[in-house]
C-alpha positions in Angstrom: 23.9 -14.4 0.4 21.8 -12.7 2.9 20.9 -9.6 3.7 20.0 -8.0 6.5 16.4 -5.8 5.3 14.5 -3.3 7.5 10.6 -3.5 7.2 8.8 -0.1 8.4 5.4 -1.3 9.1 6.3 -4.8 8.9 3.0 -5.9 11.0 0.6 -3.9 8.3 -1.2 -5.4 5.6 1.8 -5.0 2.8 4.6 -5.6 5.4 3.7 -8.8 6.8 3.7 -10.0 3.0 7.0 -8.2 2.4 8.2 -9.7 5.5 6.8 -13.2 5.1 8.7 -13.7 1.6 12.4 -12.3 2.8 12.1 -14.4 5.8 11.1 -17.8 3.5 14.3 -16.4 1.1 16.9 -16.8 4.0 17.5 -13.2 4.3 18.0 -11.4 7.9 14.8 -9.3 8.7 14.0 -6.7 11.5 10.6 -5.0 11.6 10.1 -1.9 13.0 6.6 -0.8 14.3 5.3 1.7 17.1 4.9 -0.4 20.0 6.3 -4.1 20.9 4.7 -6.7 19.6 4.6 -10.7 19.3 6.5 -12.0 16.3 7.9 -14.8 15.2 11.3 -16.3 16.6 12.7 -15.7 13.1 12.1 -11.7 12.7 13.8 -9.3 14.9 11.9 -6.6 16.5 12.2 -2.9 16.8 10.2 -0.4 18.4 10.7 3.3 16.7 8.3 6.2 15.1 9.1 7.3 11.7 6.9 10.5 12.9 8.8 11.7 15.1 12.2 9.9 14.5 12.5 7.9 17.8 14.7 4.6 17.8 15.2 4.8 14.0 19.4 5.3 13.9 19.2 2.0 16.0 16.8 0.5 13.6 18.7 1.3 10.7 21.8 0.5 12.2 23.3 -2.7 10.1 21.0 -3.1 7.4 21.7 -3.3 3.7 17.9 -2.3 2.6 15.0 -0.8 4.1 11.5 -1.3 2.6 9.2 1.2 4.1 5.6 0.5 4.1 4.2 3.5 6.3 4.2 7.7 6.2 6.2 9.5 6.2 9.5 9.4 4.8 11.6 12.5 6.5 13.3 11.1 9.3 13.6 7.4 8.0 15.8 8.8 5.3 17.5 11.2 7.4 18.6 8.2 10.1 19.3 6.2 6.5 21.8 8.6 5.3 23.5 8.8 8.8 23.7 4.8 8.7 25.6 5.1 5.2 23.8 4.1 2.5 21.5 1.9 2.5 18.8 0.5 -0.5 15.3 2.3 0.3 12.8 0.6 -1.6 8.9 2.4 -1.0 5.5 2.0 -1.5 3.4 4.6 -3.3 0.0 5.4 -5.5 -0.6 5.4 -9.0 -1.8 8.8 -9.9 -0.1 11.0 -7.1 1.2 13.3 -9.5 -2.4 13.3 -11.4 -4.6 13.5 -8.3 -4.8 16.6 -6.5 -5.7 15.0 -3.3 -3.6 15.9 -0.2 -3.0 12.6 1.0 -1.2 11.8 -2.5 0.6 15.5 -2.3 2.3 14.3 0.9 3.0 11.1 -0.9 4.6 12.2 -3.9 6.6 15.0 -1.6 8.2 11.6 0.2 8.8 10.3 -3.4 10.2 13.2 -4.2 12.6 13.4 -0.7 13.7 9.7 -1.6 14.6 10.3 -4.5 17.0 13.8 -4.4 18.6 12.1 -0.8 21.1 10.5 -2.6 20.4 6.7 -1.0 20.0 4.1 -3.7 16.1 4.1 -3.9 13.4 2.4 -5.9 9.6 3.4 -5.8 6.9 1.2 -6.5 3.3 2.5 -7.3 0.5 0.2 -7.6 -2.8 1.0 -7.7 -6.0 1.1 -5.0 -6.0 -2.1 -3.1 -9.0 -4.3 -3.3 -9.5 -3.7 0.2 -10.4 -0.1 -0.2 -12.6 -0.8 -2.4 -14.6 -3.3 0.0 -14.2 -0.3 2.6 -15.5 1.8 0.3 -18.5 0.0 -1.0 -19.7 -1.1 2.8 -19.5 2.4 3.7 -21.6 3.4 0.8 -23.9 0.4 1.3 -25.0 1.7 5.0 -27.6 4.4 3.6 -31.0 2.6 2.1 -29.9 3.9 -1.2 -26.7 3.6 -2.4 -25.3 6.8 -4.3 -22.0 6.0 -6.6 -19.5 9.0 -7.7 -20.5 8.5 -11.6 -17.8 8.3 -14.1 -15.3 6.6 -11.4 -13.1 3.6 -12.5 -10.4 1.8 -10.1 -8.1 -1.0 -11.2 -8.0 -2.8 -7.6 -5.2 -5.0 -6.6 -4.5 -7.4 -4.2 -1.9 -6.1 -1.5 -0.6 -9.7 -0.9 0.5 -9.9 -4.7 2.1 -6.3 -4.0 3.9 -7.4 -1.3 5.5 -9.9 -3.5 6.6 -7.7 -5.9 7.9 -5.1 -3.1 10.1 -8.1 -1.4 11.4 -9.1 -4.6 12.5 -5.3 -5.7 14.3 -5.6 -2.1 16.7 -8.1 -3.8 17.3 -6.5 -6.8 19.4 -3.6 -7.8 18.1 -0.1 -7.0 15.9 0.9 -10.0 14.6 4.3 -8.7 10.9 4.7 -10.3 9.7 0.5 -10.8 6.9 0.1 -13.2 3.7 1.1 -12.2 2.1 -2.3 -10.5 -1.9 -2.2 -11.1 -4.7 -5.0 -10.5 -6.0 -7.3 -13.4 -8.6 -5.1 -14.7 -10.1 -1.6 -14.8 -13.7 -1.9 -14.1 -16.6 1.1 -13.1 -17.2 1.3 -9.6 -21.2 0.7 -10.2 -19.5 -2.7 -11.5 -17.6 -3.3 -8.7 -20.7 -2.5 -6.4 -22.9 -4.8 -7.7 -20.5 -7.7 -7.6 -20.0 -6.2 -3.6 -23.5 -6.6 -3.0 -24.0 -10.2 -4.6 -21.0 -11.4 -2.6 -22.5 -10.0 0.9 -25.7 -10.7 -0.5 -27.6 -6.5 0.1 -29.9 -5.2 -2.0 -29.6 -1.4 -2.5 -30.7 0.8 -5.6 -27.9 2.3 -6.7 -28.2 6.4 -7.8 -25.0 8.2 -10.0 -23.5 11.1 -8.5 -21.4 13.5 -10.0 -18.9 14.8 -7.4 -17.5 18.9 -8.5 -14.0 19.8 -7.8 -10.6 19.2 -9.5 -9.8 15.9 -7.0 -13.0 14.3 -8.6 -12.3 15.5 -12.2 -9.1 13.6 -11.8 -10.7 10.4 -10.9 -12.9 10.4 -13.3 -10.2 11.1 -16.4 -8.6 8.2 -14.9 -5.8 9.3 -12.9 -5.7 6.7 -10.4 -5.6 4.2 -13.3 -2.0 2.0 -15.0 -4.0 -0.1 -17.7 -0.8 -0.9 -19.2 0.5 -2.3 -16.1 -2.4 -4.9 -15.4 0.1 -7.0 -13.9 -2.0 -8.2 -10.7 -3.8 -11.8 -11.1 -6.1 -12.0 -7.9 -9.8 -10.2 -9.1 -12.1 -8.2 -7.1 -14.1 -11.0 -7.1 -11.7 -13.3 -6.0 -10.9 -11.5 -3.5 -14.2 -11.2 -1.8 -14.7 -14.6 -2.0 -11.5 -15.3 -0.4 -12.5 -12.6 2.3 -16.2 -14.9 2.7 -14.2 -18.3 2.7 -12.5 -16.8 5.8 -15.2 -15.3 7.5 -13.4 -12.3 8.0 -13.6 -8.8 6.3 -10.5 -6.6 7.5 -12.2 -3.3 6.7 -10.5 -1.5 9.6 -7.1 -2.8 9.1 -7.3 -2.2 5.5 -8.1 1.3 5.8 -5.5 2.2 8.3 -2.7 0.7 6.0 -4.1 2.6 2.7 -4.1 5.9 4.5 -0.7 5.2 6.0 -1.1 5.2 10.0 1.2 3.5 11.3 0.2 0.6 13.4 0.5 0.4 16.8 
């Protein structure tokens, strides 16, 4: 039985996964995104701006689930409540509630919106993607020396394997809060620099830094981590040699999705 599902963001990083396994499952996609785009014959397009609110009661209009892959969540849930009641399923970060960082205050105040609208909803965490790290690491590789927070751990994952997991919580029963979804392993970011700096082959000595401030603090008790949710397969490693095999290294892409700009 299909269903027809509503991807916010469907042409970002997460939502072309998302959108790539509902389509292969037979079920009835439309993918909402700023401006018109070129899609494929199979996906239906919609243009609307879950900023501002424009085009999203038509965009809503019909469907049985929305997964939302972009910020913010105010007037998609608004437009969903005046549709009826439809299955929101989002995308969040472990360690919003741990991190006092304003991106992940305005984060957990959409969880927090999903969740007391009264729509069946599910919310999925999972942890930094390995693409922020890369992002990361090539920024901090530009200066001759390369200077590390100290003390900092991340447990990246690979956004393809959480858009699986997103597309197949879009089939399932609302569960509101999903387990946490977190990469195969924790590892110390001068770790995951040197293995950075192999794969792209830079030399740079690498100084620790401690960062002051609560936001830091946070980081660096761990946070951002879900060790008990290593459920990813895909490694940091693996990942950058897939990104090498393909001669291409999304780092502006990647960036935009993680902070949640919608693409245009």
């Amino acid at each position: 039985m299909t269903n027809r599902v509503l991807v916010t963001g469907g042409t970002g990083t997460v939502g072309r996964v998302v959108v790539d396994r509902l389509t292969a499952d037979g079920q009835d996609v439309r993918v909402l995104s700023r401006g018109r785009r070129r899609h494929r014959a199979d996906v239906e397009h919609v243009v609307g701006d879950v900023g501002t609110g424009d085009g999203l009661d038509a965009a809503v209009a019909g469907v049985g689930t929305i997964v939302h892959c972009v910020d913010p969540a105010e007037h998609l849930v608004a437009a969903a409540k005046r549709a009826g009641s439809p299955h929101l399923v989002f995308i969040s970060i472990v360690g919003i509630d741990r991190i006092p960082f304003g991106y992940y205050r305005k984060k957990l105040a959409d969880e927090r919106l999903i969740a007391g609208s009264g729509l069946p909803w599910t919310v999925l965490r999972a942890t930094q993607f390995h693409d922020l790290i890369a992002v990361l690491l090539r920024m901090l590789a530009k200066s001759p020396v390369m200077l590390l927070p100290s003390g900092f751990s991340f447990q990246p994952v690979d956004a393809g394997e959480v858009g699986e997991r997103l597309a197949r919580l879009a089939l399932e029963e609302p569960v509101g809060r999903a387990p946490d979804f977190g990469g195969p392993q924790v590892r110390a970011l001068d770790d995951l620099a040197d293995s950075y700096l192999a794969m792209v082959g830079t030399r740079r000595p690498v100084v620790p830094i401690r960062l002051p401030g609560k936001v830091f603090g946070a980081f660096r008790g761990g946070g951002n981590l879900a060790p008990e949710h290593a459920d990813g397969t895909i490694t940091f490693e693996q990942y950058l040699r897939q990104q090498v095999a393909a001669g291409q290294l999304p780092y502006g892409d990647a960036i935009r999705a993680y902070l949640g700009r919608r693409p245009r």
